[in-house]
N, C-alpha and C positions, 0 to 999 in steps of 0.2 A: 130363809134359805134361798127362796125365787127369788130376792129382793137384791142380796147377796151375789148372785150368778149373773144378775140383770147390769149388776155396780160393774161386776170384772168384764163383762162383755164391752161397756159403753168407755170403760176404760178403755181398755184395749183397742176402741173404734179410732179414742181420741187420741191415742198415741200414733196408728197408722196413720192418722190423717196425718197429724202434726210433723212425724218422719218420713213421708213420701209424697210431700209435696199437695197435700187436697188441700189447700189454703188461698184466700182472698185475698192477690197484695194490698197494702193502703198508702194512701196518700199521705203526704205531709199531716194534712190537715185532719186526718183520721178519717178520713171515708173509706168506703169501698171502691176501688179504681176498676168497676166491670162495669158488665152492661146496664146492670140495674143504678147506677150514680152517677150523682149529675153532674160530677165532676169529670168524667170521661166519656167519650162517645165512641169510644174504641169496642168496635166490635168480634174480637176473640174472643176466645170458650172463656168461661167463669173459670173456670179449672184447667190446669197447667200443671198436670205430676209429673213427676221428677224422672228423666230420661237417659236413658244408661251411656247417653252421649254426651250427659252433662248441659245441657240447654239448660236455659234460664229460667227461675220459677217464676219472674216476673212476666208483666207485664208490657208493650210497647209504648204505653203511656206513664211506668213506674219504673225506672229503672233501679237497683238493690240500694243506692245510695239515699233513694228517695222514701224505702221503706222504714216506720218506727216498730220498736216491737212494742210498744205500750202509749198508744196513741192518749190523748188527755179525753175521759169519758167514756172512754173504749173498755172493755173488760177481759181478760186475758185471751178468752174465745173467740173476738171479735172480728178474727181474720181468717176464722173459718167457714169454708163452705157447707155452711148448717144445711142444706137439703141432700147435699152428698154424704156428709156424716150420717143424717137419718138415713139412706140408702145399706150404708156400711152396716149401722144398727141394728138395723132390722132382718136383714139378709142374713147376720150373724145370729142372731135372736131365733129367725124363724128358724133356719136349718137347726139349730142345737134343738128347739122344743119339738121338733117334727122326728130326730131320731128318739128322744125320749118316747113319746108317745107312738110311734111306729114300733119303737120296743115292747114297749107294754098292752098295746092290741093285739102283737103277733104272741106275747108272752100269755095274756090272757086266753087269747082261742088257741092255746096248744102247740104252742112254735111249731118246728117245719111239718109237723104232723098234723097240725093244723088246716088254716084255712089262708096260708101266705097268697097264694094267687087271688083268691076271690079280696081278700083287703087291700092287695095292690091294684087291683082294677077298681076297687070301689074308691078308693081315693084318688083318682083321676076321675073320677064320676064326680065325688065332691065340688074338685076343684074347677068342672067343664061349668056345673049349677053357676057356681060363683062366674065365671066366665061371662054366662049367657045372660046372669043380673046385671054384668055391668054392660051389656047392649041394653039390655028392656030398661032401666031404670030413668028416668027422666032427666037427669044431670049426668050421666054416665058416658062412658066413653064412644065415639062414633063408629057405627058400622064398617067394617071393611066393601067393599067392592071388588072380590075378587069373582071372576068365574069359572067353568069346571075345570080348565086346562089347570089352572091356578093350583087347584084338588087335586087334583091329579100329580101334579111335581111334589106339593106334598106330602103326599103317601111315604115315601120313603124315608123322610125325615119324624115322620108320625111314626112310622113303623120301627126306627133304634130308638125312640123318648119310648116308647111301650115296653120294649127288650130291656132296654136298660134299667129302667124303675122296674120292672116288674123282676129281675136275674137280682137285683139289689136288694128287693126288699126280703126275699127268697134268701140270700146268703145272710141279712140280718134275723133271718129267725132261727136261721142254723147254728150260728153262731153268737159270741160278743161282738155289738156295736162298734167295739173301738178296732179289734180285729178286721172286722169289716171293711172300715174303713182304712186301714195301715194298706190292705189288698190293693183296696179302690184309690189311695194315691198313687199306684202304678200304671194309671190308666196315660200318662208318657211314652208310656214304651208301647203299648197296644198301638196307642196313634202313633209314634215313629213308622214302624213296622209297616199298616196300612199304605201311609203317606206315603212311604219307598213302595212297597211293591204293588198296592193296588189303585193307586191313584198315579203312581208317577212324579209326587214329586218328594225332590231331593233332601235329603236331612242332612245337617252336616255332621264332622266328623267329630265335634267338640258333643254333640247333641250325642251320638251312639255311647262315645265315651264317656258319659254321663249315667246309662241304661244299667250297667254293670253296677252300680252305688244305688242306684234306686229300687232293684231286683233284689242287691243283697240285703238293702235294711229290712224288705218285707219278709226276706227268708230269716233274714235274725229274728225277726218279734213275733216270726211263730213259732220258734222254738221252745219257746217258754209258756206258749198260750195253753192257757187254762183248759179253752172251751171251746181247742182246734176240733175242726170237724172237715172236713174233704170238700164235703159238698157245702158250707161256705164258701169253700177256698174256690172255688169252678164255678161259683154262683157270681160272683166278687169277678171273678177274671172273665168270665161272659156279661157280666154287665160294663167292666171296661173296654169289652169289644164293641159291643152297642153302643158305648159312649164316643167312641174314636171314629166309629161309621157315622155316626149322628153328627159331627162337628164339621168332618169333609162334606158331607150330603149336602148340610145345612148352607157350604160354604160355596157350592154346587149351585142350591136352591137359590142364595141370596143374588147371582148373575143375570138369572132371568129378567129380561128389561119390562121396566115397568112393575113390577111384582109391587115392590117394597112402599111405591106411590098406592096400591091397590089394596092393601094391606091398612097404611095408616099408619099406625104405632107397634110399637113391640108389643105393646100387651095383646094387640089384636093379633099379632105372629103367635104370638105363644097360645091364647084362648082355642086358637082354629088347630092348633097341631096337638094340643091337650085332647080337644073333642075326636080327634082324628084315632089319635091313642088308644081312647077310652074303650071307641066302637071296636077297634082291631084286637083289645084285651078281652071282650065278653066273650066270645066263642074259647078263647082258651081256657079261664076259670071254667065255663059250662063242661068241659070237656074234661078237665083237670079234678074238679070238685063239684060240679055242680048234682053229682049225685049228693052229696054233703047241703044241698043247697036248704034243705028245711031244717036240718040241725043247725047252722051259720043265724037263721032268720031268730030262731027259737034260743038262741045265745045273744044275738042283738039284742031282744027283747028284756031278757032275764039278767041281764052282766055286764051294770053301768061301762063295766071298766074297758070292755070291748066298743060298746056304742058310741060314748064320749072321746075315745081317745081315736076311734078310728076317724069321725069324722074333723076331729082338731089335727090329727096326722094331714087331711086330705087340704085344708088349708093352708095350713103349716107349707107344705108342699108344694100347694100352687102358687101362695106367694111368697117366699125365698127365693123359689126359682125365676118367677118373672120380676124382682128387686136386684138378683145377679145379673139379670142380663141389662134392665136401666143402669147397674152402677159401671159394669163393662163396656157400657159402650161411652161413658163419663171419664175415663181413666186411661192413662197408658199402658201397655203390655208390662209390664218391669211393674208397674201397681197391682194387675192384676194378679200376676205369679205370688205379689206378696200379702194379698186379699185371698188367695184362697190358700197359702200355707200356715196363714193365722187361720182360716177356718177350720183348715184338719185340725190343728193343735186345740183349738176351743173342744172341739166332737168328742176327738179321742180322749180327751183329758177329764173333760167336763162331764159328760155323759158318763165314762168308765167310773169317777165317784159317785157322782149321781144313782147308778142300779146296781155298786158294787158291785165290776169286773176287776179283772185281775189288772195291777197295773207292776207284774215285775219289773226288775230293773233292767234283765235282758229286754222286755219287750220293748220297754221305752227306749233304750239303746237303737232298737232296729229301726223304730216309728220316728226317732231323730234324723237317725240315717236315709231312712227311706223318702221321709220327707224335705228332709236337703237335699237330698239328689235332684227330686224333682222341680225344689227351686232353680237350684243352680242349670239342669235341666233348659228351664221356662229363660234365664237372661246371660247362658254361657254366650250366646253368640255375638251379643251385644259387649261382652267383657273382650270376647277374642276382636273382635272392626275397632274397638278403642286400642290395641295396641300395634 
């Protein structure tokens, strides 16, 4: 069955790649025409995805005439950007096995009546350990150099990653997984909204008229939901507001001069804002549940199914999330809108068979709707400047 699910995922990695452009043009002579062959010295991005202005998938050293599709020696996959397909793979991989098992940790300690806050802060605890290994470890990633001012700006962006994982994982115990997420595709509209009125800047008009298509699929697919609850539905819609502050903040944080020189790598952005997280979540579990805190310990100990899955959730988690932000910043906008509307569709789909949830017809009706809108959403603007 895992094996099965692993096959439709890698599929579906290699058919994004193949239709939006993540491919390596070649030469005549069957090489690769990037940085890494010795055929070209031309130094643009390996990766050139496909731009809603119609630019060229090539090359400045290949032009399309110059491309074969079945070079002599070559193998059908041969003109793909195999480190970017493993990005897509794995980003897809982790997120689907991190809702599973975030399901079945909060399903095990007693969904929302459970211990949801103390397992959403504990899995950023997982993921900070794995963080801090890859500073200590001898071949592992280099220290940042930031200092306190550094801290200090990102508080804010530490502080909607906490809101947000922590409102999410909340509305996935109250609810179905696939529910969940049909909500959490609306997270569009949350940042439209923001972005007009609390940041000031402008949406356009093709972008509002879009909002109405993607409100209504998720009002369709809960009409039929099995396992509607309120407080999913307000857990889901607060953590797309955490999501939409977190994006402008972040966009905010990334101005700072010098910051990003200071930092190093994305992994290091994300390790320091995870850790940041973690710290800002424990006062709220203690306060929330921490009277529950010796029953939680005494359930770890006793109930594989909590221990095991909590802390594969908590990696699960940390890295999906920092594979999405390498393959983002590898890809163009019009890629990404179509990378993360193949991920809803894997979650909701895949998952929903997986723990047997309800997959009515109405709901998938609305979950289609809902998540077209937000594509179309994510590259109307780009359709309306082409005409």
């Amino acid at each position: 069955m895992k094996l099965s699910q692993s096959v439709f995922i890698l599929t579906l990695s290699v058919s994004s790649a193949v239709a939006f452009g993540l491919t390596t043009p070649l030469t005549k002579a069957g090489g690769l025409a990037g940085p890494m062959s010795p055929l070209s010295r031309d130094t643009s991005p390996l990766v050139q995805a496909v731009q809603a202005s119609d630019t060229s998938l090539f090359s400045d050293t290949a032009s399309a005439t110059d491309v074969v599709s079945k070079p002599r020696g070559g193998g059908a996959l041969s003109g793909l950007d195999i480190p970017l397909l493993a990005y897509f793979f794995f980003w897809y991989v982790g997120n689907y096995y991190y809702n599973i098992t975030n399901k079945l940790a909060l399903k095990a300690a007693g969904g929302k009546a459970g211990f949801p806050m103390t397992i959403s802060s504990l899995q950023m605890g997982v993921g900070c350990l794995y963080g801090l290994f890859m500073w200590a470890a001898p071949d592992g990633r280099d220290k940042p150099s930031i200092n306190f001012d550094d801290v200090i700006k990102m508080l804010p962006v530490a502080f909607c990653a906490m809101g947000a994982h922590c409102a999410s994982v909340f509305a996935l115990s109250a609810g179905a997984v696939s529910f969940g997420q049909i909500v959490k595709s609306a997270e569009p509209a949350f940042a439209a909204v923001l972005s007009q009125f609390v940041y000031g800047k402008k949406i356009s008009k093709a972008k509002w008229l879009c909002l109405p298509v993607v409100i209504g699929g998720v009002i369709l697919a809960s009409v039929k939901e099995l396992d509607f609850a309120w407080s999913a539905l307000i857990s889901a819609c607060i953590a797309n507001l955490f999501a939409a502050f977190k994006g402008n903040e972040n966009k905010k944080l990334m101005d700072t001069p010098g910051l990003k020189d200071r930092l190093g790598t994305v992994g290091n952005q994300f390790a320091i804002t995870s850790i940041l997280a973690f710290l800002m979540s424990v006062p709220l579990f203690l306060i929330k549940e921490g009277s529950k805190w010796g029953s939680f310990v005494e359930m770890y100990k006793t109930n594989p199914i909590v221990s095991f899955n909590l802390i594969a959730s908590g990696l699960y988690f940390y890295g999906y999330n920092e594979l999405a932000t390498m393959t983002i910043k590898k890809t163009s906008a019009v890629t990404q809108s179509v990378a993360n509307t193949a991920k809803r569709v894997i979650v909701i789909v895949g998952v929903a068979l997986v723990l047997g949830e309800s997959l009515d017809p109405i709901k998938l009706l609305g979950c289609g709707i809902g998540i077209g809108g937000v594509f179309l959403y994510s590259i109307i603007d780009n359709l309306v400047a082409k005409k």
